[in-house]
N, C-alpha and C positions, 0 to 999 in steps of 0.2 A: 950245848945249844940252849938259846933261851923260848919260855915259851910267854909272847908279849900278848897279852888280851887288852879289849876296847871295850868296855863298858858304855851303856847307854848309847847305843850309833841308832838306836830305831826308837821312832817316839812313839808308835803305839806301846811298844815295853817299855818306856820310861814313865807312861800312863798308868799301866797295868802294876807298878810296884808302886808306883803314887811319888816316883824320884824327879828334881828339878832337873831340868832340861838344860845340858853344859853348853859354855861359851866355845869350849874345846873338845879334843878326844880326852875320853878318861882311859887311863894305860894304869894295869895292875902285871905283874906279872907271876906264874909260875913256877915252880921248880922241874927238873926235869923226872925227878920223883913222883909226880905227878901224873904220870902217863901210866894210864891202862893198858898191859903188855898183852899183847896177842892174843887171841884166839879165850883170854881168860875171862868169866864174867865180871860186873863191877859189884863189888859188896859194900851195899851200906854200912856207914860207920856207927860205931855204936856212942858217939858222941853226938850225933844227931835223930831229929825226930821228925825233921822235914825238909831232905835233899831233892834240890830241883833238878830237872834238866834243862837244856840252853844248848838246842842245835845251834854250829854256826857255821859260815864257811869258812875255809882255811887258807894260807897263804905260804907257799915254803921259799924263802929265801937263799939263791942261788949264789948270791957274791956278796962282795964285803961292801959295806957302804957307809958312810956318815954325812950329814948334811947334804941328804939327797934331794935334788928338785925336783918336783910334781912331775914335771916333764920328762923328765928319765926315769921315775919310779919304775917304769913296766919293765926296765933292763934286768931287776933285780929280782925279779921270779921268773917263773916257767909252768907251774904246775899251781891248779886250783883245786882243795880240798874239802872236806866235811867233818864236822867233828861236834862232839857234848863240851861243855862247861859244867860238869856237874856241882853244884852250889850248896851247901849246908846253910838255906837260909835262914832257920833259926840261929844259929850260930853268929851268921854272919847281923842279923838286924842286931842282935845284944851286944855287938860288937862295935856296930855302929852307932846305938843306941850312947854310947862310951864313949864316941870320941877316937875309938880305936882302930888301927889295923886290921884290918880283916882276911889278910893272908890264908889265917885257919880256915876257912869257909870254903877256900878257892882252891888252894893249894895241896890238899891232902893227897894222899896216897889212891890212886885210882880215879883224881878228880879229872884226869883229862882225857877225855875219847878223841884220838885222833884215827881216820880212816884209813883203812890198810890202803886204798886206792886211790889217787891221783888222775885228776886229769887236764892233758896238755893245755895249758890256754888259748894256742893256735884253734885251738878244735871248738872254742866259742867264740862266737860269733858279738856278743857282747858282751863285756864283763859286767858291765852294770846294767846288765836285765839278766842274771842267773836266778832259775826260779829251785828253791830249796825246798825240804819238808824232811819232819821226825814223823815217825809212825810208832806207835805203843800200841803193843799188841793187835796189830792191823786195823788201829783204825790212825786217823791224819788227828796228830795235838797241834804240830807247829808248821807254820807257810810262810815262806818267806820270797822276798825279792830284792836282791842287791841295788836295785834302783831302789828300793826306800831306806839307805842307809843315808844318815847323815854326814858321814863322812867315808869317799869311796875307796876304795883300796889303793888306787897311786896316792891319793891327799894322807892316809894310815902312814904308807911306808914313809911319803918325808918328814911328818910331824913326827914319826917315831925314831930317824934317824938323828933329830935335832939332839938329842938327850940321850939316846944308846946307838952305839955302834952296831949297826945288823950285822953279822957273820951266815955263813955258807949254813943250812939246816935248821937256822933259825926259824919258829913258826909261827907267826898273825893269827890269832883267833880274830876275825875282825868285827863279832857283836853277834846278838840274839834277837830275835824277833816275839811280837808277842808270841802269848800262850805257851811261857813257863809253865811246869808244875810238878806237883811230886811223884815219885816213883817210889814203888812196891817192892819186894819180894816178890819174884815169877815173873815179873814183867819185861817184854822183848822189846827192844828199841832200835830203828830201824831208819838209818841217815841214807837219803836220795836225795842228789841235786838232778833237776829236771825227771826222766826217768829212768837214771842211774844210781845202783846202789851201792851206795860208797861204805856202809857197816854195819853191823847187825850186832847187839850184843844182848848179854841175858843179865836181870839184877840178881842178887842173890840176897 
């Protein structure tokens, strides 16, 4: 399975890092090494000195598709999810700063919080007014709303199907909203879309 992420979909975070605002979706991807397995907390790397978080919500991909139209996009999931992007943005700016790849930043081992739970998208009522939020250590750092994405999750799956082939388990990180920031040692993190809680985990 691939894991496709979307950079800068929300222009208050494209503000907030001081990044130009795309003509397009920016698509980086994942490895499936990536993923934070169960129930284990996420431990900071020691290549880094300022890993951010990046609630966002998720998309899991049902059927196989390529050059998908907007208009059929919705055929190709079923379930709406929550999940971290955790970012190694020092890493990642000296990277950029370069000219380079920034894979390392995104990609490492543990960078991906996906939600143990799922839910149905019949059971929302809109997909673009889903109201999100991350809690750190019980208080709200990040709020979000699917209606302020620049680009909404059927317009993600066809642009994204232009260039890779979606398969079954595939999964959309589809962006972050503002108020990134970094995370501690001891600190609990806590993804609810509306007021369901879709994951909880511990940093270490």
């Amino acid at each position: 399975m691939k894991i496709i992420c979307i950079g800068r979909n929300y222009s208050a975070h494209i503000s907030e890092l001081k990044n130009e605002k795309p003509t397009d979706p920016v698509i980086f991807l994942k490895p499936d090494t990536s993923i934070l397995l169960k129930k284990q907390p996420f431990f900071i790397p020691d290549f880094s000195n300022d890993v951010h978080y990046e609630v966002e919500v998720l998309v899991k991909i049902n059927r196989v598709g390529k050059y998908i139209e907007e208009q059929y996009a919705h055929k190709y999931y079923n379930e709406i999810g929550l999940g971290i992007d955790f970012t190694a943005r020092d890493l990642q700016q000296n990277l950029k700063d370069k000219g380079l790849p920034w894979e390392k930043a995104k990609g490492f081992d543990g960078a991906s919080v996906i939600g143990e739970k799922w839910i149905d998208k019949k059971s929302i009522s809109d997909l673009n007014n889903i109201n999100f939020s991350l809690i750190k250590n019980n208080q709200p750092v990040q709020t979000g709303n699917t209606g302020d994405m620049l680009w909404k999750i059927d317009e993600i799956i066809s642009y994204v199907s232009k260039y890779f082939t979606l398969k079954i388990g595939d999964i959309i990180f589809t962006g972050t909203p503002e108020g990134v920031g970094k995370v501690e040692v001891n600190d609990v993190l806590t993804g609810l879309i509306e007021e369901k809680q879709l994951f909880s985990i511990q940093v270490k």
